[in-house]
Residue, then its C-alpha position, 0 to 999 in steps of 0.5 A: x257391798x262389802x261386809x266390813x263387819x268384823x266377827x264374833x271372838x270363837x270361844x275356845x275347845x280344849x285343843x291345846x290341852x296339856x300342853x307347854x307353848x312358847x311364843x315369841x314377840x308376845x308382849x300384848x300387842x299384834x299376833x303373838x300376843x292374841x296367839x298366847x292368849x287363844x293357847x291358854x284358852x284352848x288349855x296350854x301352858x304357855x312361856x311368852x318372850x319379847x324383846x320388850x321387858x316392861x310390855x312383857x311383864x304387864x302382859x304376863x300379869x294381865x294373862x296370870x290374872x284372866x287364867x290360872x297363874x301357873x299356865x303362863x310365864x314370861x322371859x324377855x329373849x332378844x331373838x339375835x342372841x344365842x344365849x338368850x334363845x337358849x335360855x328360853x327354851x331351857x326355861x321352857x322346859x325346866x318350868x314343865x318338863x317338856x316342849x310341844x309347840x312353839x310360835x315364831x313370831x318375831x319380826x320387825x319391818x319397815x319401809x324404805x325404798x332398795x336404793x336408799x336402803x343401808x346395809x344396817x337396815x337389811x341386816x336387822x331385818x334379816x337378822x330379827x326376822x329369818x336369823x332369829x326364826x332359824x335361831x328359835x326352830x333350831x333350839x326347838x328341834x333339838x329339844x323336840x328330837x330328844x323327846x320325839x315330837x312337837x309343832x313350829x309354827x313360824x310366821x311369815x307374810x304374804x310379801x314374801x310371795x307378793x311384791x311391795x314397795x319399800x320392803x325388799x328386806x322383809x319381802x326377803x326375810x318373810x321368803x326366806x321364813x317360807x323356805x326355812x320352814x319347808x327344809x325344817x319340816x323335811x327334817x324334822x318329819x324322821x322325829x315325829x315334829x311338823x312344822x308349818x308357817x302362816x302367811x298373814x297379809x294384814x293383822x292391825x295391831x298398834x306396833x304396825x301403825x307405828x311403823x307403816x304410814x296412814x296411806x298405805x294402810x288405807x291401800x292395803x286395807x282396800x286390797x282385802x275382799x272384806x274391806x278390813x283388816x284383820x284382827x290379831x286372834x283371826x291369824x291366831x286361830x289359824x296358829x291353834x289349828x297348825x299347832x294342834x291335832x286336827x293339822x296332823x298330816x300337815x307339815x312343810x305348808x304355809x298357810x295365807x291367812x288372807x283375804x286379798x283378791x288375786 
């Protein structure tokens, strides 16, 4: 019998300890808002954005008001726009003085069938998904060769290794994610920076509900050797390891976070 259980919140350990996030597509909900979170638990100073302003802001006040308000601020950032990546990043380091990590989570999904599919529905995809994560990688490596070192942490998904239905173009963007993350790391390595990937297959947050029907949730679900999904700080627990010391040989890896059954 399966255990669908889930398990006990892992308290935090300090192993982020004095140093500045950023983290994308946190407005509360999902994984990047649980990633922030579990940052400030383990002792960063963390900068949330999203594309959301209202949903970020209520966020940022929740965190300010369960931590100290100097260890978290907000900036709304539209990942398909260069000028508001590079206004997150300076905000970054104008509010501290310097980078160490940073989350790339911002994504956005959907459902429809590779005939049907239009060409705004794959270039949105593409462009929030891989455009926007090279965007953010890019400002990230530039601040982090200046000062000689920092984590990327990029968040892809297991549809990029694994064939799903309806999601040819983010199947594509999330493999595309996968291959950016490997060259960057190549790179990157000359400078003291890794950069790594995670891989989740189903974290249940109410922006997936919106966007994916009862049923396939229902199958997807039953694909998991747990008989459950998910919860959003089980991926982010796996983020705090890439982005912290005990991850120091690792980098150009993606990371399943997963349970599925081959």
């Amino acid at each position: 019998m399966k255990n669908v259980e889930g398990p006990a919140y892992v308290p935090g350990h300090g192993l982020l300890r004095g140093r500045t996030a950023v983290v994308t597509a946190a407005a509360g909900a999902g994984i990047g808002g649980a990633t922030a979170r579990r940052f400030l638990e383990e002792g960063a100073r963390v900068l949330i954005s999203d594309a959301h302003a209202r949903r970020l802001k209520e966020y940022e006040a929740e965190l300010a008001g369960a931590f100290t308000p100097d260890a978290v601020a907000a900036l709304p950032c539209d990942v398909t726009d260069e000028g508001q990546v590079r206004a997150l990043f300076d905000t970054a380091v104008r509010l501290h003085g310097r980078l160490d990590i940073v989350v790339n989570n911002a994504g956005l999904g959907g459902t429809a069938p590779l005939v049907d599919m239009t060409d705004d529905q794959w270039t949105h995809v593409l462009d929030v998904t891989l455009n926007g994560t090279f965007r953010c990688t890019r400002a990230a490596l530039r601040l982090m060769k200046e000062s000689g070192g920092g984590v990327v942490v990029n968040n892809a998904s297991v549809v990029g290794w694994r064939a799903q239905p309806g999601q040819a173009h983010y199947a594509a963007a999330k493999a595309g994610v996968m291959a950016l993350t490997r060259c960057a790391a190549v790179e990157a390595a000359e400078f003291g920076v890794r950069v790594n990937a995670v891989s989740p297959s189903l974290a249940m947050h109410p922006h997936l509900v919106k966007v994916t029907t009862a049923e396939l949730l229902e199958e997807l679900t039953a694909r998991e050797a747990f008989g459950r999904y998910a919860e959003p700080w089980e991926v982010a627990n796996v983020i705090v390891f890439l982005a912290s010391d005990y991850s120091s040989y690792m980098t150009g890896e993606t990371v399943s976070v997963s349970s599925q059954r081959a």
